[in-house]
C-alpha positions in Angstrom: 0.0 0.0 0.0 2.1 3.2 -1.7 -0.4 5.6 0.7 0.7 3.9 3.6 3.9 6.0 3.5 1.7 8.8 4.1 0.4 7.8 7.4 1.1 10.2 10.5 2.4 7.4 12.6 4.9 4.7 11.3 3.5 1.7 13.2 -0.4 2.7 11.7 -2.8 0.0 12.0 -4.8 1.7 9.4 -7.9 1.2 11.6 -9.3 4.9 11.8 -5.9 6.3 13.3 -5.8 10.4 13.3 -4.0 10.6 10.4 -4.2 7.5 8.4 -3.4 8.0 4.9 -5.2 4.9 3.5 -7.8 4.8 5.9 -8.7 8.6 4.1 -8.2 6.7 0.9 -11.0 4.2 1.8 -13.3 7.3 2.9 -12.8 8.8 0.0 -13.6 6.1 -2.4 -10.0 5.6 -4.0 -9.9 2.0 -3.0 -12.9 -0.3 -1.4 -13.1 -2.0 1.9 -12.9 -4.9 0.9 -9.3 -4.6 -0.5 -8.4 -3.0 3.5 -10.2 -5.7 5.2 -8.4 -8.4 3.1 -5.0 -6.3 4.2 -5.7 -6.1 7.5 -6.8 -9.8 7.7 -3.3 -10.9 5.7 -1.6 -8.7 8.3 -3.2 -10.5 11.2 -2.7 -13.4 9.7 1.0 -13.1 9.1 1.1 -11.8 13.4 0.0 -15.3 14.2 2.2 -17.2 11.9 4.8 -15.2 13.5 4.0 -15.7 17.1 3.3 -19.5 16.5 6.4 -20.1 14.9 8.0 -18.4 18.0 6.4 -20.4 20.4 7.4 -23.2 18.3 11.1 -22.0 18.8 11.0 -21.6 23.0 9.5 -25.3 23.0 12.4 -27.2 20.9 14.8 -24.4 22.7 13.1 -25.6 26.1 13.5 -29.1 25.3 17.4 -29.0 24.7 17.6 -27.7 27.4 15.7 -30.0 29.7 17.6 -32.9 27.9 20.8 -31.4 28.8 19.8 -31.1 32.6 19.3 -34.8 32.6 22.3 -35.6 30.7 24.1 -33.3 33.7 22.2 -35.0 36.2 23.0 -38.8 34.7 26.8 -37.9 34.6 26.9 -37.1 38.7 25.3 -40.2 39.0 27.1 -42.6 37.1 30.2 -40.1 38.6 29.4 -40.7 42.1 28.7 -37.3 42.8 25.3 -35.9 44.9 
């Protein structure tokens, strides 16, 4: 969205913002709702994909480390160490 540069604020949600370049657009009949909806629900869309992936990180990054804590905990065993 070229109008987008426009926008008073840089982190614009495009959601009725004071300022909001393409929001003005939409009231002014340059492009339809539809198109901004779609945006907005791409935009949402790609949030979650983000965040899940994330999630998906801290649980394989949790899990190495659990495994390495009971690789530790083995060794002072089979060490002879409390």
């Amino acid at each position: 969205m070229l109008a987008a540069h426009n926008c008073r604020f840089k982190d614009c949600t495009h959601r009725e913002e004071p300022g909001c370049a393409v929001f003005q657009i939409v009231k002014d009949g340059l492009i339809s709702e539809e198109r901004l909806d779609s945006y907005q629900r791409l935009t949402e869309e790609l949030i979650f994909e983000s965040k899940k992936s994330e999630i998906g990180l801290k649980r394989l990054e949790k899990e190495k480390y659990r495994k390495r804590s009971v690789d530790i905990k083995e060794y002072k065993k089979f060490m002879g160490k409390p």
